[in-house]
N, C-alpha and C positions, 0 to 999 in steps of 0.2 A: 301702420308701418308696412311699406313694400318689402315682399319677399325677397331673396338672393335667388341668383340664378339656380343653387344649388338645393335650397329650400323648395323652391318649384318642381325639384325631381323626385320630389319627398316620396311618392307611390315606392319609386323602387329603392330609396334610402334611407337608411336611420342615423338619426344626430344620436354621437358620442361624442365624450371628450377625447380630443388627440393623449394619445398615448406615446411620451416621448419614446422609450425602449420599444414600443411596438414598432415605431416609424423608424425608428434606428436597424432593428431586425430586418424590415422591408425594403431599405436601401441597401444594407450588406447583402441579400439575398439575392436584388438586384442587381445590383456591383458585379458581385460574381460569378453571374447567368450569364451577363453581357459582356463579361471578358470572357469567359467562355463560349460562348457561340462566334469567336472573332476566331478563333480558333479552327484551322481550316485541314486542322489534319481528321476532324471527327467529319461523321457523315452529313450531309447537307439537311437529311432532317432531324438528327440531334441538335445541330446547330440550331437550325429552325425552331425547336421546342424550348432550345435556351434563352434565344434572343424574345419569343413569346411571351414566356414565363419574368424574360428581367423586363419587359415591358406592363407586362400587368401588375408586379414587386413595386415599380417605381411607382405605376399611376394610383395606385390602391396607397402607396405611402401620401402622395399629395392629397388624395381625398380625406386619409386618416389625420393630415394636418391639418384640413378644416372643417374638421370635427365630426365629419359623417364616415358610415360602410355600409359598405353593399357588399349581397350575397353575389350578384349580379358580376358575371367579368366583361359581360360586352357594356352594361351602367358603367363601370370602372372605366370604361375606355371613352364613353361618350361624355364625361364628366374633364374631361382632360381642356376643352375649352375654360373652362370654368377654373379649374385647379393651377393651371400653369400656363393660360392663354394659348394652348397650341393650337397652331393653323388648321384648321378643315382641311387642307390637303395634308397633313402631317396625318389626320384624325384616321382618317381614311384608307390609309396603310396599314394601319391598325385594325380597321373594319375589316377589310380583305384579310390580312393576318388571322383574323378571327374565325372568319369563315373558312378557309385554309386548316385552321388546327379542329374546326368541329369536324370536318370533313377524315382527317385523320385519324380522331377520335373513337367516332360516331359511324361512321361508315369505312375505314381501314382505307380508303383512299391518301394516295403517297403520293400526290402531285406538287412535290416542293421543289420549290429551285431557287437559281441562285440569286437572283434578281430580288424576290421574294426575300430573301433570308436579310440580303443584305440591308436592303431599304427597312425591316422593321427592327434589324439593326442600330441603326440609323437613327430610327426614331426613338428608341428607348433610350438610345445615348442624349438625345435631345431632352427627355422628359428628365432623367438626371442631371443635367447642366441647368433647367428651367428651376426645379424642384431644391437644387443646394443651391440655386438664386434666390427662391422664394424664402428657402430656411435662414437665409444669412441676412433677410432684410426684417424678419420678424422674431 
């Protein structure tokens, strides 16, 4: 029997069973990181770190509904093809976004703006509207 595309990334994920209240917690968590980061009276990289964080809340909830986790948050984001069909250019936002917050992390480097903030935005709002599509058809 051929593997799932998700199966295939086994090295860096482990099958669980989805956890309703886990995946419930992950999109409230979501929810309202990404109404917060919309919010333009905080600073561009609080925002930044909001709109991050409900990016990775959403894609880690769609991976926990089909049944796998990962420790992994850049796995989390490369799984999003798979978990909610999002485009390679959508993906990618998220790459950058990614490399952007290690950079913040990791090396104290603040080169956040606004273009950045709002496109991964954007796309976490995407991965929500994909993800209560997915929920509502299963």
């Amino acid at each position: 029997m051929p593997l799932t595309p998700l199966e295939n990334l086994r090295s860096g994920l482990k099958k669980e069973a989805p956890n309703d209240e886990e995946i419930e917690n992950l999109i409230r968590s979501g929810e309202r990181r990404l109404k917060d980061a919309a919010n333009t009276s905080l600073s561009i990289e609080s925002r930044f770190d909001l709109a991050y964080n409900a990016a990775h809340a959403l894609a880690l909830a769609a991976l926990r509904h089909h049944g796998f986790r990962s420790e992994n948050r850049y796995l989390v984001f490369q799984t999003l093809a798979h978990t909610v069909a999002l485009p390679p250019e959508q993906w990618r936002v998220l790459d950058a976004a990614h490399r952007k917050r290690n950079a913040v992390e990791y090396e104290g480097l603040a080169n956040i703006d606004e273009q950045t903030t709002n496109a991964t935005i954007r796309v976490a709002a995407e991965i929500r509207s994909r993800l209560s599509d997915l929920r509502a058809t299963q």
